[in-house]
C-alpha positions as CSV (number, residue, x, y, z in Angstrom):
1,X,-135.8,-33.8,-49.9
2,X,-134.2,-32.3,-46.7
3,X,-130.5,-34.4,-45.3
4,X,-131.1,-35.2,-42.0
5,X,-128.6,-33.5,-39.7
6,X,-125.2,-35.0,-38.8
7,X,-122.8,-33.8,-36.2
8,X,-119.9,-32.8,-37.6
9,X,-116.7,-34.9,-35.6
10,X,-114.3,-32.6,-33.3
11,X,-111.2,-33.5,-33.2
12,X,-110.0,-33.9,-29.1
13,X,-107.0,-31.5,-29.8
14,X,-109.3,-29.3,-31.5
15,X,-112.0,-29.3,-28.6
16,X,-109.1,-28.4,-25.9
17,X,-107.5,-25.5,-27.8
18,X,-110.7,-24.2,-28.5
19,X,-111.6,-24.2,-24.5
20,X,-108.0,-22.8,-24.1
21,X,-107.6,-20.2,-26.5
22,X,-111.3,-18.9,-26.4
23,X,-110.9,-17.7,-23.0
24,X,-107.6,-16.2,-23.6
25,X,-108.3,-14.6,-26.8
26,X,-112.0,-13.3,-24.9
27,X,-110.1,-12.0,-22.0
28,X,-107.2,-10.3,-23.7
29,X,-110.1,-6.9,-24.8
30,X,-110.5,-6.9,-20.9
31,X,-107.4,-6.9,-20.3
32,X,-106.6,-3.6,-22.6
33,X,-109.5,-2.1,-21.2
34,X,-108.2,-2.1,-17.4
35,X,-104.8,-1.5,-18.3
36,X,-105.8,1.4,-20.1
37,X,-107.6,2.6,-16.7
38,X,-104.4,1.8,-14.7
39,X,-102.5,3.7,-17.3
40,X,-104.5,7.0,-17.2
41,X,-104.5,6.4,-13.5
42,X,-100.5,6.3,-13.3
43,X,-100.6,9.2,-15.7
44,X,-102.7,11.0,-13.3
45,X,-101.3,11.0,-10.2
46,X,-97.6,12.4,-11.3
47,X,-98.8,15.1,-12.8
48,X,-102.0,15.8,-9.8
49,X,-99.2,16.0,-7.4
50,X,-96.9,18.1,-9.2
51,X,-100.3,20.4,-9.5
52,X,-100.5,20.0,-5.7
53,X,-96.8,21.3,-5.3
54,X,-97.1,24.3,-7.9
55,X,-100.1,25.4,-5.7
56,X,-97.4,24.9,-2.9
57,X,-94.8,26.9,-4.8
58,X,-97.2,29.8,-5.6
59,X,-98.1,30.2,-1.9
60,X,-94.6,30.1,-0.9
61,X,-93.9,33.5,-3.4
62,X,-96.9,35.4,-2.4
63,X,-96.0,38.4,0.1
64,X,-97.8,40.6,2.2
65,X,-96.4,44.6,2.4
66,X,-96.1,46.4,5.4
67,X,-99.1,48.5,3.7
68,X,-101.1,45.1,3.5
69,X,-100.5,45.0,0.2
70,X,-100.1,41.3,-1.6
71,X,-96.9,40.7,-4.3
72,X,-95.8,37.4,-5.9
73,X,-92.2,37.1,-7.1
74,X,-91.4,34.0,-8.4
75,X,-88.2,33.4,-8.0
76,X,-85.7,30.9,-10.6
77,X,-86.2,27.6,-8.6
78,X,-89.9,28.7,-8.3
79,X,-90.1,29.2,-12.1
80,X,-88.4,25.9,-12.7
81,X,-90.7,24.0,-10.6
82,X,-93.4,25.6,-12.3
83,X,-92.1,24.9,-15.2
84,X,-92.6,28.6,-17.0
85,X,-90.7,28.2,-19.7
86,X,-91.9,25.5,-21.4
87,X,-95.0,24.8,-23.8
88,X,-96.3,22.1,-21.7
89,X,-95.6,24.2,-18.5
90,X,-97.7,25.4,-15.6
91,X,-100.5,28.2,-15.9
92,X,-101.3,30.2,-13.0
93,X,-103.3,32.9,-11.4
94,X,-104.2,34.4,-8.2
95,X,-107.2,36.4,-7.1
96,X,-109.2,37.9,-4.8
97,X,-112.3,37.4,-3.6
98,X,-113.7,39.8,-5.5
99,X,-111.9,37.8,-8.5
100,X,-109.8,40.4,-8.8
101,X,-106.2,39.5,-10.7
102,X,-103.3,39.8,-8.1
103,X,-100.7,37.9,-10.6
104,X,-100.7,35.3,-13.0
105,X,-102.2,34.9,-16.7
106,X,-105.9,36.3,-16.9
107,X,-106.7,33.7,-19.3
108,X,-106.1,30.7,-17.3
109,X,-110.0,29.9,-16.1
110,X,-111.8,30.3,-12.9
111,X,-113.4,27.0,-12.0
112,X,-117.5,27.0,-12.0
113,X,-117.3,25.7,-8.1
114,X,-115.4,28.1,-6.5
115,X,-117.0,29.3,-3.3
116,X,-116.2,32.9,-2.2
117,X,-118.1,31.7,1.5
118,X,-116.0,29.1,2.5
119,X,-112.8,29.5,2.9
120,X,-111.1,26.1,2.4
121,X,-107.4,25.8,2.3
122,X,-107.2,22.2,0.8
123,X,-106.5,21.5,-2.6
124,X,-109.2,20.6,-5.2
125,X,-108.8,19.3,-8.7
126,X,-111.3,19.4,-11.7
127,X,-111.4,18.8,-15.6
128,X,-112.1,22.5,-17.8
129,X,-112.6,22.1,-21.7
130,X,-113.0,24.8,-23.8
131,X,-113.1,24.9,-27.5
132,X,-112.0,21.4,-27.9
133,X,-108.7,22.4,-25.7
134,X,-108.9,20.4,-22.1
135,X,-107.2,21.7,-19.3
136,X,-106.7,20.2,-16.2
137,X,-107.0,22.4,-12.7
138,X,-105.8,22.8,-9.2
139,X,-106.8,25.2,-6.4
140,X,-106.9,26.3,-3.5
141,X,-108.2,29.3,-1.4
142,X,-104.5,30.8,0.1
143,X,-104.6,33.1,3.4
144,X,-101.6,35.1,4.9
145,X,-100.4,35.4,8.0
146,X,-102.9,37.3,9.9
147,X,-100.7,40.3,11.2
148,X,-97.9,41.5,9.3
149,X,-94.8,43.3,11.8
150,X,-93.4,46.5,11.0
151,X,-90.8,47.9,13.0
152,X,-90.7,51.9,13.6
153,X,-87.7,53.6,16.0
154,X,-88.7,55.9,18.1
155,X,-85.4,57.4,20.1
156,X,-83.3,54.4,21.6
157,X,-86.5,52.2,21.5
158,X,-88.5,49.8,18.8
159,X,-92.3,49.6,18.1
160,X,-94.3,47.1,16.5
161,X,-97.4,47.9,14.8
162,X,-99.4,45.7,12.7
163,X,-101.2,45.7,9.4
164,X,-104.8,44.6,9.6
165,X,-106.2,41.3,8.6
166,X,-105.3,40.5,5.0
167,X,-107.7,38.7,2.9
168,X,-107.6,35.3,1.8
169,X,-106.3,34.5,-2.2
170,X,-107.6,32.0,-4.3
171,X,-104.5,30.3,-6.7
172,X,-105.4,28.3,-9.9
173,X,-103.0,26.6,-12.0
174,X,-103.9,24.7,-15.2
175,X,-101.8,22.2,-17.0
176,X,-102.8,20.8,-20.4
177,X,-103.8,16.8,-20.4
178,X,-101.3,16.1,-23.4
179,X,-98.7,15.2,-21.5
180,X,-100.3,13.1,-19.5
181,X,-102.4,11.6,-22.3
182,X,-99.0,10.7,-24.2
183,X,-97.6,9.0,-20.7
184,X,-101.1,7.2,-20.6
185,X,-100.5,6.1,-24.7
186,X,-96.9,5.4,-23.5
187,X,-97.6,3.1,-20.9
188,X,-100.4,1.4,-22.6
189,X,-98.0,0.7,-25.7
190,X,-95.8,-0.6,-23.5
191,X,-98.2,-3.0,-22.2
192,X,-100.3,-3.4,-25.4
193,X,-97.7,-4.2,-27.6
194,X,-95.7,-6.7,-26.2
195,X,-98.8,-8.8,-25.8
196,X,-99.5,-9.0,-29.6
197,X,-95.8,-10.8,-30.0
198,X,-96.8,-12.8,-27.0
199,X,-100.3,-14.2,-27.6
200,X,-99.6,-15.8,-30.7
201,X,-96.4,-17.4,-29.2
202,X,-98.9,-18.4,-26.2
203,X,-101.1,-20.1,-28.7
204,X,-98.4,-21.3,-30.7
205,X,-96.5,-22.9,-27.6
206,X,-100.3,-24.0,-26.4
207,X,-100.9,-25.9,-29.7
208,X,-97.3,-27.6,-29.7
209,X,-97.7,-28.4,-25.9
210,X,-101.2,-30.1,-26.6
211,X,-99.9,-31.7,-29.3
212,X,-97.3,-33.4,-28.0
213,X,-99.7,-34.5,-25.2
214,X,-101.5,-36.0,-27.7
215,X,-99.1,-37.7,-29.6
216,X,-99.6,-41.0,-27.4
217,X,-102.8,-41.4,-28.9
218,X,-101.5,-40.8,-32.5
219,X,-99.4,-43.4,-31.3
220,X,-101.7,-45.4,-30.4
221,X,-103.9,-44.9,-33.6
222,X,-100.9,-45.6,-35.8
223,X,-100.0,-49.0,-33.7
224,X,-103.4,-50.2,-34.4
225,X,-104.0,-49.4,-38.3
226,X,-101.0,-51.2,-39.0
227,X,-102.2,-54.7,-37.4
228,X,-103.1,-57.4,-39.3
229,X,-107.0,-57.5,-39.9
230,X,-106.8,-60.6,-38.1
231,X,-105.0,-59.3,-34.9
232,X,-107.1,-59.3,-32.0
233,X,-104.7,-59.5,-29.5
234,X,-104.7,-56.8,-26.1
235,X,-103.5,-53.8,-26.5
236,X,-100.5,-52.9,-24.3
237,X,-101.3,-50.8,-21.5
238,X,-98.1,-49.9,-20.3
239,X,-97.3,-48.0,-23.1
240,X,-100.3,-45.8,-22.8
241,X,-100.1,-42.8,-20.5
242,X,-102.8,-43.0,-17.5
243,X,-105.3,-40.8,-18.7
244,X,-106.8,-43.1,-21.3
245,X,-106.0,-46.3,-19.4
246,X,-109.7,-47.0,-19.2
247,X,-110.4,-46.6,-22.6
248,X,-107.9,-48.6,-23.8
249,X,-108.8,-51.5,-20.9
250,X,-112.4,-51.6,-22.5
251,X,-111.1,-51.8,-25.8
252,X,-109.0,-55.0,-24.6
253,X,-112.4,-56.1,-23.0
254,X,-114.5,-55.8,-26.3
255,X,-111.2,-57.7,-28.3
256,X,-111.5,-60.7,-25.5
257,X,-115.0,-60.6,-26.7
258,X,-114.9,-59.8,-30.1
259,X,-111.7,-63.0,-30.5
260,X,-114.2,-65.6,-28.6
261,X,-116.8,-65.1,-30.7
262,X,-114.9,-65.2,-34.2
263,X,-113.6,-68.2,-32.8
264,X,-116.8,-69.6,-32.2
265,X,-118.5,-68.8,-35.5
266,X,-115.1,-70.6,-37.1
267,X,-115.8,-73.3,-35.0
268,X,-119.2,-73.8,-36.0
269,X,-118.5,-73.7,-39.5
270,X,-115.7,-76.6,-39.5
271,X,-117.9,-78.5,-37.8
272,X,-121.2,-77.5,-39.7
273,X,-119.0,-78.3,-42.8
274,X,-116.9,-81.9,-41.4
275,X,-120.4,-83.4,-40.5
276,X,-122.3,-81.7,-44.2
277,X,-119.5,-83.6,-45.6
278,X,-120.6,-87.6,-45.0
279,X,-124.3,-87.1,-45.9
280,X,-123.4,-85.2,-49.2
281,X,-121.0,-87.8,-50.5
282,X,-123.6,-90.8,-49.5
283,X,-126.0,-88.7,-51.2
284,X,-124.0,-88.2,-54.6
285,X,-123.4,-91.8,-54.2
286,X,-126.7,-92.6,-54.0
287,X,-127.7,-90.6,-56.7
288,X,-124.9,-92.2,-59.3
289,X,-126.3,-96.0,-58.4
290,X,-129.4,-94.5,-58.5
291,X,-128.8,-93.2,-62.5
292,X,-127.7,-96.7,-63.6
293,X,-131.1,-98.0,-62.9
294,X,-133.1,-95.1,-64.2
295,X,-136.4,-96.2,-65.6
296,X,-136.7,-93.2,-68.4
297,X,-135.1,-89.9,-69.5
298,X,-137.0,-87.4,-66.9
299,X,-135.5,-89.2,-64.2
300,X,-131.5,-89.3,-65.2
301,X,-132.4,-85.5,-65.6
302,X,-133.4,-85.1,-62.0
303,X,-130.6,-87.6,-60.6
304,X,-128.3,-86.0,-62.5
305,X,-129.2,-82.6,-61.1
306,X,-128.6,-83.9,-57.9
307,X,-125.5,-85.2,-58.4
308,X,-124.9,-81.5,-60.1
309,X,-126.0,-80.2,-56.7
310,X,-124.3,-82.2,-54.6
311,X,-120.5,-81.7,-56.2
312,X,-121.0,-78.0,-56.1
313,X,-122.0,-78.2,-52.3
314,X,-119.1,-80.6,-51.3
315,X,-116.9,-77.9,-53.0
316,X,-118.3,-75.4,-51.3
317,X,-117.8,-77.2,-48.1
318,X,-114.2,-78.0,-48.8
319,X,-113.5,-74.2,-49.3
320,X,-115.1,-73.6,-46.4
321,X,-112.8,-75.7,-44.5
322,X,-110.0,-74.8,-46.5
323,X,-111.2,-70.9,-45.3
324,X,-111.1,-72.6,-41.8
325,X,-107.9,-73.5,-42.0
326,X,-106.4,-70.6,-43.5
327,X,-107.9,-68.9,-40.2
328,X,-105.8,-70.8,-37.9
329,X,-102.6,-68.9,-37.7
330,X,-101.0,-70.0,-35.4
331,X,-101.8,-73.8,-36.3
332,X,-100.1,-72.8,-39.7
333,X,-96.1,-74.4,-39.8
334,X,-94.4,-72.1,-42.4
335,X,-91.2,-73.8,-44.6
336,X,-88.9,-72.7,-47.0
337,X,-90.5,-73.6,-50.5
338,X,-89.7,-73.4,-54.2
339,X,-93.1,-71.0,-55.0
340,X,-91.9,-71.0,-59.2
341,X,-91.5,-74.7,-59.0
342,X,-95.0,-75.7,-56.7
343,X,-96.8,-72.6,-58.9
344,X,-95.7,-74.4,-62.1
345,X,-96.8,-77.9,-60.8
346,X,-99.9,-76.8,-60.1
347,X,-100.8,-74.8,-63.3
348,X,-99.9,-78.5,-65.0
349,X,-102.9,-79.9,-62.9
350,X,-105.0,-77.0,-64.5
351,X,-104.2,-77.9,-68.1
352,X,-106.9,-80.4,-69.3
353,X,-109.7,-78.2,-68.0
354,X,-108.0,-75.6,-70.0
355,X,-108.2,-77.7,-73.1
356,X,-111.5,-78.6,-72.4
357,X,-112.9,-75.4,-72.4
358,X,-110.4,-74.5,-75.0
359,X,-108.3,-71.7,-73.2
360,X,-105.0,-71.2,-73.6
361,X,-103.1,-71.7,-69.9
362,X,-99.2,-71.2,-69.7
363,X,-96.8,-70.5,-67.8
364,X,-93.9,-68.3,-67.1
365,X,-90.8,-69.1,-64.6
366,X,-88.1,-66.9,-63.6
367,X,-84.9,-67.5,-65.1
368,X,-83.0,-68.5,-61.9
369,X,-83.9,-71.2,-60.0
370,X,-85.5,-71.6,-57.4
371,X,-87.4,-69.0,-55.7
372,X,-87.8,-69.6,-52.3
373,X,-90.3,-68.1,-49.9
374,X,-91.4,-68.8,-46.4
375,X,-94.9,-70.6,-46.6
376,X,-97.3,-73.5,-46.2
377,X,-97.3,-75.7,-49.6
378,X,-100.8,-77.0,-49.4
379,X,-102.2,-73.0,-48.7
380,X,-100.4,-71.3,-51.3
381,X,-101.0,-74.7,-53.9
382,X,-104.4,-73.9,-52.9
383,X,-104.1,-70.2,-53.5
384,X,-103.1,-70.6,-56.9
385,X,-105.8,-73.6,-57.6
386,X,-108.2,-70.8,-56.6
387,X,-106.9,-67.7,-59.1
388,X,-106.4,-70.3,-61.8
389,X,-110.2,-71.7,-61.5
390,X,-111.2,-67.9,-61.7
391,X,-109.9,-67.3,-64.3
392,X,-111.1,-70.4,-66.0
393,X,-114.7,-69.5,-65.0
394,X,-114.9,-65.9,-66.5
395,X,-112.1,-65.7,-69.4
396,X,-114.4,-67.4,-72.0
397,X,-113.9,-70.0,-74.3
398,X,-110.2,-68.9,-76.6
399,X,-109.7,-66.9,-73.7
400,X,-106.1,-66.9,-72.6
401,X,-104.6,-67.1,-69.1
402,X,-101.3,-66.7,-67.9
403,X,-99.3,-67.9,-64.5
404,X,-96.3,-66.3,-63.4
405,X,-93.6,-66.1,-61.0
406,X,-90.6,-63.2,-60.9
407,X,-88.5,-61.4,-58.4
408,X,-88.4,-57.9,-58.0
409,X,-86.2,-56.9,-55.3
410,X,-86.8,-58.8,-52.2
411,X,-90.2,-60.1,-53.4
412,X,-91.2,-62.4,-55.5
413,X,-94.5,-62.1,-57.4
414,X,-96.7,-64.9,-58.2
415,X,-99.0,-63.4,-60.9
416,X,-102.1,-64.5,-62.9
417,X,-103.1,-62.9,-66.2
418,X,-106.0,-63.2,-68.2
419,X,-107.9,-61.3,-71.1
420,X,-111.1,-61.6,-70.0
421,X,-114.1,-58.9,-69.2
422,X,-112.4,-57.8,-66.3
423,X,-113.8,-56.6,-62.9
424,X,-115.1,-53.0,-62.6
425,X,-112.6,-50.7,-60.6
426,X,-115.6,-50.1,-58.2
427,X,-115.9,-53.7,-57.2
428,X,-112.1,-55.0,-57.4
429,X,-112.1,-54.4,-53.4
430,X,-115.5,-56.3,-52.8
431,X,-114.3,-59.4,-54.6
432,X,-112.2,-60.4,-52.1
433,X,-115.6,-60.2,-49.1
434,X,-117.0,-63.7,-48.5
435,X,-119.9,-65.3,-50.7
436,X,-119.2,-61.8,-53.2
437,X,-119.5,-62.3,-56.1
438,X,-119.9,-59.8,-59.7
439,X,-123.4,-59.4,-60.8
440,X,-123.7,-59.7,-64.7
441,X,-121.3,-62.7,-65.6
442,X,-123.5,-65.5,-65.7
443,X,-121.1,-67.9,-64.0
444,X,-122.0,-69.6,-61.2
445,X,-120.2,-69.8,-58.3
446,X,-120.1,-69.7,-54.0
447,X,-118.4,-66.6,-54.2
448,X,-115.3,-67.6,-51.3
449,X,-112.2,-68.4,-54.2
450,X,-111.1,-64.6,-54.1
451,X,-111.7,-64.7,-50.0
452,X,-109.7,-67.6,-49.6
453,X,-106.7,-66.4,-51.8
454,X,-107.1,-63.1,-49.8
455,X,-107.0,-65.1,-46.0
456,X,-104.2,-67.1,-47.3
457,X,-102.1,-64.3,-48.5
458,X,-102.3,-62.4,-45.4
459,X,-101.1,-65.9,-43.4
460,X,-98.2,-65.4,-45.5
461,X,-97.8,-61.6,-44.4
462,X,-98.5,-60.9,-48.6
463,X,-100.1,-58.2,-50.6
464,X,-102.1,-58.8,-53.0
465,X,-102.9,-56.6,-55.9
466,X,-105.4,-56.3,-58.9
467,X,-105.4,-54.2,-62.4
468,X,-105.6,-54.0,-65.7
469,X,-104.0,-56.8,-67.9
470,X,-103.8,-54.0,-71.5
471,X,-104.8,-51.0,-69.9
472,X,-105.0,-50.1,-73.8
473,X,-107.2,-53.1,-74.9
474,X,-110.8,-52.8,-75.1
475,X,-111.4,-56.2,-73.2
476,X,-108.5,-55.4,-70.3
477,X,-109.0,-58.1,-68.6
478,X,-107.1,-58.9,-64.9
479,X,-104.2,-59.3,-63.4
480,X,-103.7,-60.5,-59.7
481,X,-100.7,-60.6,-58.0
482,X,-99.8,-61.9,-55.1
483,X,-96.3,-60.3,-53.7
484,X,-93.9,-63.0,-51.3
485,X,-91.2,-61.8,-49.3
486,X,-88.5,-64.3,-50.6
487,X,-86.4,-66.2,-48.1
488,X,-82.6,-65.6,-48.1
489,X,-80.9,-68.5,-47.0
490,X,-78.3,-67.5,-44.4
């Protein structure tokens, strides 16, 4: 059988860095890509133009004889601006048109779009690999003055006479492209690396930014898990930043909401419960005069029944007001009390049902007396009526059950032990839910004494704890405790 599908939950944070960081981290390739373009293009143009000026050099050293004969000289600022000298220097050569060597190295190439025709005197630039070695090449087609003057004496006078047209020169010069590759590698490195060290930083100070932006609705998370289940009061909107203002004004709307109509199931059931109250007690009554005139056996049975029937309802009204009560917080007046002396008072009420059923009940009081707590006598009487009668119900006959009240620290806990089956670990949450009760005993019950001793516990702002009586024990049995904040008398 196939799951169905369920959306796995984003986190917000986690949404918001992802729409941050994706782009960056998507963007960064494109980013290497043009600034490798930019470098080569930097790299480039340096070394293009000091191609342009070698071309400029050369034609500055070519000269024509009287004869009309071409010679180059290079002269030492000439052959340091070509750089000669060195391995990553400047080839050259000049020829004629009929690609004849004037000067230069032979070996440096002829480019495959030179046009004898047309003479062009700009400068051209082109890309030459050969045997995996790339050069990279300038030229230019070079022509000389058109008349060359020689001077010849003749007697006391001068004559000029001039050599015919000279023809043009083509000059090539070739530089290797390592040097500009490793300015192009140098440059990118420069680029490239410092934005490794600063893109996690970015996303680091990205995360820690949004996280702090967050952190008012950690805040706010962490202000609400620690309210009383019973809190439903607004949520303060001034210590919220604006941008979830709304949400938390429509969570202060469904709380309104949500309050009203806990308050009006409550009130329905104190009332339901005050007017259940007369017509059950008439009823029992009834039923008892009714058993005092019984004509024959099958009829006590039946009246008896009722009467059965009726003192379990009435009890179960009376603990549903009693849950009622417990409700009303704020109705609830709160007074220094003795808890080991009321607890011990009322276990004493508990005893001849104890003997009756033949369990052993006792008790067990602090050594100091008294222990005082903030609380509401009849609630936390009632509390303890209510762990005592559970106990009752499920330890068994011979069972034993123990009340208790210590001090540890700045509490004091009111404890009740017994040895009976015990309550699986699954269930020990779900006994305190309303009208819960453990499948398998065979006792009967309404299934509200454990919810009542839970309401009334958090009234008095108390925890309230269950485990194993003898871990060890096969029958462990259960221990409740209910923890007080004791009152120091100032």
């Amino acid at each position: 059988m196939s799951l169905p599908f369920v959306k796995q939950r984003r986190s917000l944070l986690g949404e918001i860095l992802d729409w941050m960081l994706a782009p960056l981290f998507l963007l960064w390739p494109m980013s290497v890509a043009i600034t490798y373009v930019v470098a080569i293009n930097l790299a480039d143009a340096p070394h293009d133009q000091a191609l342009k000026t070698a071309l400029a050099v050369l034609s500055d050293q070519i000269k024509t004889e009287p004869n009309g004969d071409r010679s180059i000289s290079l002269s030492n600022s000439a052959q340091l601006a070509l750089r000669t000298e060195s391995e990553t220097g400047i080839f050259w050569k000049i020829i004629d048109r009929q690609n004849n060597l004037i000067a230069g190295d032979p070996a440096v190439p002829t480019p495959s779009d030179i046009n004898y025709e047309e003479i062009n005197p700009n400068a051209h630039f082109s890309d030459y690999t050969s045997g995996g070695f790339r050069l990279r090449l300038a030229y230019k087609w070079f022509m000389p003055a058109s008349l060359s003057p020689v001077s010849q004496s003749v007697g006391r006078s001068s004559l000029n006479t001039f050599n015919p047209d000279p023809l043009p020169l083509f000059i090539v010069v070739a530089e290797g492209i390592e040097s500009r590759t490793a300015l192009a590698n140098d440059i990118i490195k420069g680029v490239i690396i410092p934005q490794f060290l600063v893109l996690p930083v970015a996303a680091l100070l990205i995360w820690f930014g949004l996280s702090r932006g967050v952190a008012p609705i950690n805040a706010l998370q962490k202000r609400l898990r620690a309210r009383r289940p019973d809190d439903l009061s607004e949520i303060d909107i001034k210590s919220t930043p604006s941008e979830i203002t709304p949400l938390v004004s429509a969570m202060n709307d469904l709380l309104v909401r949500l309050s009203r109509n806990i308050q009006t199931q409550r009130r329905f059931v104190a009332d339901a419960a005050h007017q259940l109250k007369t017509p059950l007690a008439g009823l029992r009554m009834q039923a008892e005069l009714a058993l005092k005139s019984a004509p024959n056996e099958e009829i006590v049975l039946n009246l008896k029944q009722i009467v059965r029937g009726t003192e379990n309802a009435t009890r179960l009204i009376n603990q549903l007001l009693l849950l009622a009560t417990a409700e009303k917080h704020d109705q609830i007046k709160l007074e220094p009390i003795d808890l080991q002396a009321l607890a011990e008072t009322t276990t004493q009420q508990w005893v001849p049902q104890a003997l009756a059923q033949h369990i052993d009940l006792g008790f067990e009081g602090h050594d100091t007396k008294p222990v005082q707590v903030m609380g509401q006598p009849v609630l936390i009487a009632e509390l303890l009526n209510n762990l005592v009668d559970n106990a009752l119900s499920y330890v068994g006959a011979s069972g034993q059950v123990t009340v208790s009240v210590h001090v540890s620290g700045a509490h004091a806990l009111l404890t009740v032990i017994d040895n009976g089956p015990g309550i699986p670990n699954l269930e020990r949450e779900r006994v305190f839910d309303r009208f819960y009760r453990v499948l398998g005993t065979g006792t009967q019950g309404s299934g509200l004494g454990l919810a009542i001793v839970k309401e009334i516990a958090q009234r008095h702002q108390a925890d309230i704890t269950i485990e194993d009586a003898q871990p060890n024990q096969k029958r462990p049995g259960i221990k409740i405790t209910v923890r007080f904040h004791i009152f120091h008398v100032k």
